[in-house]
N, C-alpha and C positions, 0 to 999 in steps of 0.2 A: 116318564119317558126314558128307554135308557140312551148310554153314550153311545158313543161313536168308540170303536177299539182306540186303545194308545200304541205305539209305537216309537222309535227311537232313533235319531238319525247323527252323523258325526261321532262326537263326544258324549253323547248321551244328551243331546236336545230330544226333548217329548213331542211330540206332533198327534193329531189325529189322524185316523186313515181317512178320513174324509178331512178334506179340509176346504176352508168357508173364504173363497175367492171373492176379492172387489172389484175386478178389473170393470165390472157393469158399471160401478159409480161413475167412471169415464162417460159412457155412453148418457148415465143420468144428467150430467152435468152439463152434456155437449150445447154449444150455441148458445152458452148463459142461460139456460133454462132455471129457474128456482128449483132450490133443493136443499131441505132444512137440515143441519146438521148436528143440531140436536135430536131430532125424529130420527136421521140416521144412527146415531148411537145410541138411542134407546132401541132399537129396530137389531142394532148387534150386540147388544149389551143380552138380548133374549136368544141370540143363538149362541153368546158365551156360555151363558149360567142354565144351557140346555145339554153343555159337551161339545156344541161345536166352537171349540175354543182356542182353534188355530188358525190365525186369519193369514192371506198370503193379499202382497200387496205390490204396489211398487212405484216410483216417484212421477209416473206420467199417469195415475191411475184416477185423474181427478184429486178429489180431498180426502182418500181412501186413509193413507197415513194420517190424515190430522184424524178420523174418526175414528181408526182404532187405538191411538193416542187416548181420545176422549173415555173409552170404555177400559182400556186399559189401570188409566187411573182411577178411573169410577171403583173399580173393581179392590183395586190397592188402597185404595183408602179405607171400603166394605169389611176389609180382610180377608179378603177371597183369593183362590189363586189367581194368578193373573194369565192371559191368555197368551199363547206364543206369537210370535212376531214375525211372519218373513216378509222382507220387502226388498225391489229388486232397484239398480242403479244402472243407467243403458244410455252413457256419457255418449256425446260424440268421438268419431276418432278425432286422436290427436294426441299431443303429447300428457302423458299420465305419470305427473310429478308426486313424491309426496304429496305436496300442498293441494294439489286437486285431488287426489284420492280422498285423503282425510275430509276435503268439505265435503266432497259427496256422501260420504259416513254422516257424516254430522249436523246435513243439512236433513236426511232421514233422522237421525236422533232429536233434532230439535222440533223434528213434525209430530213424531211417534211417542215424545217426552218420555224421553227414558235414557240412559247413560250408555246400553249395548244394548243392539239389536240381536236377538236372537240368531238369526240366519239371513245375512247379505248375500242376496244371488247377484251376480254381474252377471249382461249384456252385452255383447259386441256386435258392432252391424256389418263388418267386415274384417277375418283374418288374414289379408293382406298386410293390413297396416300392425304391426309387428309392439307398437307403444303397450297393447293389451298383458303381456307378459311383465309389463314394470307394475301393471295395475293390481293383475296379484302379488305379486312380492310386497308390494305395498299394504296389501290387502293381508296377509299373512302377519306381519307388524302388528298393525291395527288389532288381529286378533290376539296376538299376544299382551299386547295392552288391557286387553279386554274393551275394550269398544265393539268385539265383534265374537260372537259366540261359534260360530262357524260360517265358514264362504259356501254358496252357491254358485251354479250355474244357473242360466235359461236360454232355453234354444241353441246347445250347444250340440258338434254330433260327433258320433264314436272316434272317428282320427281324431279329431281336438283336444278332446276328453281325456282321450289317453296320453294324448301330447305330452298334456298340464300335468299328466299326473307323475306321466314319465321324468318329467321337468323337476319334481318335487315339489308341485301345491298341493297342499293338502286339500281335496271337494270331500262336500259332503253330502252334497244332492246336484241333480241336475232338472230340471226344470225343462219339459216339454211336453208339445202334442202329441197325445196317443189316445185312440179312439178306435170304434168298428172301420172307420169312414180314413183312418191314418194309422196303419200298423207299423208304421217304418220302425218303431221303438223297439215293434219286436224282435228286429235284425242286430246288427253286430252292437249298438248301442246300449241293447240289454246284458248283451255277454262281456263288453269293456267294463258297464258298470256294475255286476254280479259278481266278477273277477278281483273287483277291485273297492267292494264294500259304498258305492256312491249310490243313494238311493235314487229313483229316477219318480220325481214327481210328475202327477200326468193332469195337465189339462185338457180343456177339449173332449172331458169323453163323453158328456153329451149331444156336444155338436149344438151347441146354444138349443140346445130344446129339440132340436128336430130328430134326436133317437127316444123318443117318448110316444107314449099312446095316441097323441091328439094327432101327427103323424100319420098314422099306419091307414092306407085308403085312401090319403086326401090328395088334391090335385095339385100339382106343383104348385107353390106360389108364385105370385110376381109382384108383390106390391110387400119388401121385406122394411121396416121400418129403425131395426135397432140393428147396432153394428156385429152384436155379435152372431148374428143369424149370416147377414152379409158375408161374414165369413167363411160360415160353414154350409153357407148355399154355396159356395166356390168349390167346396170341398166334395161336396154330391155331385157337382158336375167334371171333378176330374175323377171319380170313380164309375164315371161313363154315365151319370145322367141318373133322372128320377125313375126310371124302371126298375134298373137295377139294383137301386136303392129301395124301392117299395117290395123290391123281393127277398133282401132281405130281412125289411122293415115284417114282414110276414113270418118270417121264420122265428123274429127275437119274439113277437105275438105269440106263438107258439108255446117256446118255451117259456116266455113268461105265464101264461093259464096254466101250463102244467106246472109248476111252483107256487103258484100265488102269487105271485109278485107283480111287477110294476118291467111296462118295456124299458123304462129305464134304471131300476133295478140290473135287467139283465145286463145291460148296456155298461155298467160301473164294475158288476161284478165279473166282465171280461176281462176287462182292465186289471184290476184287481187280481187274477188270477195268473196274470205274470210274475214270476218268483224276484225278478228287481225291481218291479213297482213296489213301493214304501205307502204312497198315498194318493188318493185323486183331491183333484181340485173342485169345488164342486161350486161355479157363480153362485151369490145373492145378488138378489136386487131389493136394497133394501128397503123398507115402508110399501114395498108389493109384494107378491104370490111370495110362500116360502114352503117347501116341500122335507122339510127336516126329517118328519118320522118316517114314509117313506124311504128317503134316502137310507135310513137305516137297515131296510133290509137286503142291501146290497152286502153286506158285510158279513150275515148269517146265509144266503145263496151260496149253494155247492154245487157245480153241473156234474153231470155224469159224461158218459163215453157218446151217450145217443146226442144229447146237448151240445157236446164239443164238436161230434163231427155234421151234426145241423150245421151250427153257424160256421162252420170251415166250408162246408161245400156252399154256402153262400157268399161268405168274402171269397174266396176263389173266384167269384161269378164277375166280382168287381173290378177295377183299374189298380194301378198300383199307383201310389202317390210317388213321384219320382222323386230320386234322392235320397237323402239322408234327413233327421230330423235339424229343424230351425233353417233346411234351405228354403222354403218358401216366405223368410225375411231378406234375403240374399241372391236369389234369380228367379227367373222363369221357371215355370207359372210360381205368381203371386199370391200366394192362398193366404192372403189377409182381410182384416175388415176394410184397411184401406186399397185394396187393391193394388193394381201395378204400382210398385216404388221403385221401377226403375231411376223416374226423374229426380226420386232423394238420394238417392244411389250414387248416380250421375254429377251430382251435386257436390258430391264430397269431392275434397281436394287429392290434386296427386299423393300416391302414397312418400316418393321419393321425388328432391329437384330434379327439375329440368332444366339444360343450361345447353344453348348451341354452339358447335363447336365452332373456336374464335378462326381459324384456317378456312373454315368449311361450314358455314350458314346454314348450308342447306343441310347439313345431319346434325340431330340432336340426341342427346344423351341423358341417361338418366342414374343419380348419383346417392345409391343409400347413405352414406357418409361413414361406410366403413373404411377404418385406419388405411386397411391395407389398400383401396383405392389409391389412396393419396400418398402412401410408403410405394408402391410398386406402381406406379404410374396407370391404370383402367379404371373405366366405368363401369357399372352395375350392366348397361345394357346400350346400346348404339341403335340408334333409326336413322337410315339413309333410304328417302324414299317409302316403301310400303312395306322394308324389309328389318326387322329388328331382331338385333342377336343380342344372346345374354347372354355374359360372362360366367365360367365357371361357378357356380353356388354352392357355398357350404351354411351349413345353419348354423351360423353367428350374428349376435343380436346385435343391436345398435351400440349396442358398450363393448364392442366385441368378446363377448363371452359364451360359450358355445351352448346350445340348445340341445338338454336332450344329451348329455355326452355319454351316455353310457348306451342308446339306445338307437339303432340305425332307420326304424321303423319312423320313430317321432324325429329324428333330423329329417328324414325325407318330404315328411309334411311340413316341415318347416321351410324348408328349400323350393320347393312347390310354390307355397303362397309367396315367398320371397322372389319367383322368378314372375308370378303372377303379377304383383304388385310391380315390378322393372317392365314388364309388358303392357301392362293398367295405364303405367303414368308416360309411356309413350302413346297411347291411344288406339290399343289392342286388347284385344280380347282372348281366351283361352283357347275358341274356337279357331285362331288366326296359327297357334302352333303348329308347325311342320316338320316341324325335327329336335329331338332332345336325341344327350349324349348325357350318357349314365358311366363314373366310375366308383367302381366298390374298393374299397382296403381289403373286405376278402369275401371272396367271390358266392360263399356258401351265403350271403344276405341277399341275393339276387331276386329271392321268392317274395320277399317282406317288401324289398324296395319295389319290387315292379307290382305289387298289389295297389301301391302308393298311386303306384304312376296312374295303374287303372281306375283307380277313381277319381284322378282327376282329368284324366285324357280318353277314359274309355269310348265317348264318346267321338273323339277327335280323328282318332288312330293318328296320329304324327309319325315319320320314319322315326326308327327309335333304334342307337345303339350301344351296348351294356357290357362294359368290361372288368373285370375281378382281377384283385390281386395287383391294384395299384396302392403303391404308396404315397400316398397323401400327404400335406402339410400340416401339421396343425393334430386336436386329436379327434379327428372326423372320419366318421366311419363309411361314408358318399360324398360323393359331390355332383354337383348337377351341373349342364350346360341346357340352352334351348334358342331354337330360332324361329321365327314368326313372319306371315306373310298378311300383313293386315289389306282386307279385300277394298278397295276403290269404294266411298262413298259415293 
């Protein structure tokens, strides 16, 4: 049988371009079901010692980490190489101290039995909350130590990306969905991370099974059983539905008899043929169906000009998944297994206090705990009524240290979720914005800040006005104001 291509990601961490996803174990294990895990590691122990020998993993994944733990050492002991490691870390928010970063490392090291993991991807469920920025730094440490071979993302999207990097973290992958059925990766997220050497791992590219043969002709389902289908039935239905789906579930039919191959061949080797994809993700389910050789001839698939513009005039036929990639962990619509989370969403605490003011009960205020609040006498943001204003913003972190200082692009994104988060923890929303006041240090940034704004207002339209050629405090190259009318429950 042969391998699976090698490949190189960071520093020189090895990966296969396929690589041998557990997040199913989750699904196996759900409701206390049995599930042996010795069976399971003898079950990956034959997709290591077959080349598929990069498992990707992550600490909600079921006992995914303790099984490839188990074959890991199985392996080290053999005198065999040993298989790569990636697994991901997706804390709550909150404050991201040394001490919590390090267990989170360590609590994966002690699952995975090994000293350094390969490639730590981090998690966030919300950039609002601003702690996320100490977690790398800290995460940066750690790899210096060598606890950590290189940081990842997952589900992060191209402003952020470039934020962190503007920031000076060092990534070295990112970690998301990209599919027939979700091309968002193809947009600026590919150009952020081609720009800037971060390789863009893709799951999802067969849509849990449903871009495959068994597929092509059949009548929608309605009786989905495991979660990862659940998901990616979400994902057909916001690309406008099972018609449009079976048409171009028709076309990949197509091309795949005129190649040989497999509809899901074609399906990988789409993906695949993006110049910043590094590698796909490709589920097991361990101790059932396993498709390895198959899978391999995704990797020898070359389309041509007629192929390429088949499946273009076919996604064209389709919906466009809204957004950016990882927002469907983060808003409307939900394209999860578990559906709407707005209610976990909801659940998470204010990003910043709330403290009413002692004159005036009735307006409350909300307080980052930056110095210069409490040097200069204001709040982060004021609610009287349904009306909340926020204070001038600059992107300064919580240790007031400036984000992003050489970069007006990545401050703006910073200030954004910063004004976000002051309007969050009043009990407002983005769509409640009416008016933002934009000033520049020099005015020629005007194009880069207001691309900002457009992604995050575009659908809002707020009054908006923009003035260049102020001098500023501090060494910030914007600063942001905004005002919000939160609508009557």
């Amino acid at each position: 049988m042969e391998h699976p291509d090698r490949t190189t990601i960071g520093r020189d961490v090895p990966i296969r371009r396929l690589i041998t996803g557990l997040w199913q174990m989750a699904d196996q294990e759900r409701d206390g079901k049995p599930f042996d895990l010795d069976k399971a590691a003898e079950a990956l122990l034959a997709y290591a010692r077959s080349g598929f020998d990069t498992f990707d993993m992550a600490d909600h994944y079921g006992s995914a980490e303790i099984v490839a733990g188990m074959v890991r050492k199985a392996m080290t002991e053999a005198g065999e190489a040993p298989p790569t490691l990636l697994t991901k870390w997706c804390p709550a928010p909150g404050p991201m101290s040394a001490d919590v970063v390090r267990q989170g490392v360590e609590t994966a090291l002690d699952r995975l039995q090994v000293d350094c993991v390969d490639v730590m991807q981090f998690h966030w469920w919300q950039y609002q909350s601003p702690e996320y920025l100490d977690a790398f730094e800290h995460l940066m440490r750690l790899r210096e130590e060598g606890m950590i071979r290189e940081i990842g993302l997952t589900n992060f999207d191209a402003a952020h990306l470039r934020m962190l990097i503007q920031h000076g973290i060092e990534i070295a992958s990112n970690q998301i969905c990209f599919s027939l059925l979700d091309r968002r990766a193809a947009r600026d997220l590919s150009e952020v991370a081609s720009a800037n050497n971060v390789a863009i791992l893709a799951f999802g590219t067969l849509c849990g099974g449903f871009l495959s043969k068994r597929w092509v002709g059949a009548d929608e389902p309605t009786d989905i059983p495991d979660w990862s289908r659940m998901k990616y039935k979400r994902f057909i239905g916001a690309n406008g539905g099972w018609k449009p789906f079976q048409d171009l579930m028709g076309v990949l039919n197509g091309v795949a008899d005129k190649h040989g191959v497999s509809v899901s061949n074609v399906a990988s080797a789409w993906v695949l043929d993006h110049d910043a994809v590094r590698a796909t993700i490709i589920g097991a389910r361990l101790g059932e169906a396993e498709h390895r050789q198959d899978n391999l001839n995704a990797l020898s698939l070359h389309f041509d000009d007629e192929d390429r513009d088949a499946i273009k005039a076919a996604t064209d036929q389709l919906d466009n998944i809204p957004g950016d990639c990882g927002d469907e962990y983060r808003k409307a619509p939900f394209l999860t297994a578990s559906g709407d989370l707005s209610d976990h969403l909801d659940a998470l605490p204010p990003v910043f206090d709330v403290v009413a003011a002692p004159a005036r009960p009735e307006r409350i205020r909300a307080l980052s705990g930056s110095i210069w609040e409490e040097k200069a006498g204001f709040a982060r943001a004021h609610r009287t009524g349904n009306c909340i204003r926020v204070s001038g913003t600059t992107a300064t972190d919580p240790h007031g240290k400036p984000v992003c200082a050489d970069d007006v692009e990545g401050q703006a994104v910073y200030i954004m979720d910063k004004i976000l988060a002051a309007i969050g923890s009043l009990g407002g929303v983005a769509e409640d914005v009416v008016r933002t006041r934009i000033y520049l240090r020099n005015a020629d940034d005007w194009e880069a800040v207001s691309r900002v704004h457009a992604r995050y207002f575009g659908d809002v339209l707020p009054a908006n006005t923009l003035v260049g050629g102020i001098q500023l405090i501090g060494p910030y190259a914007v600063e942001i104001e905004a005002e919000a009318e939160v609508s009557p429950a």
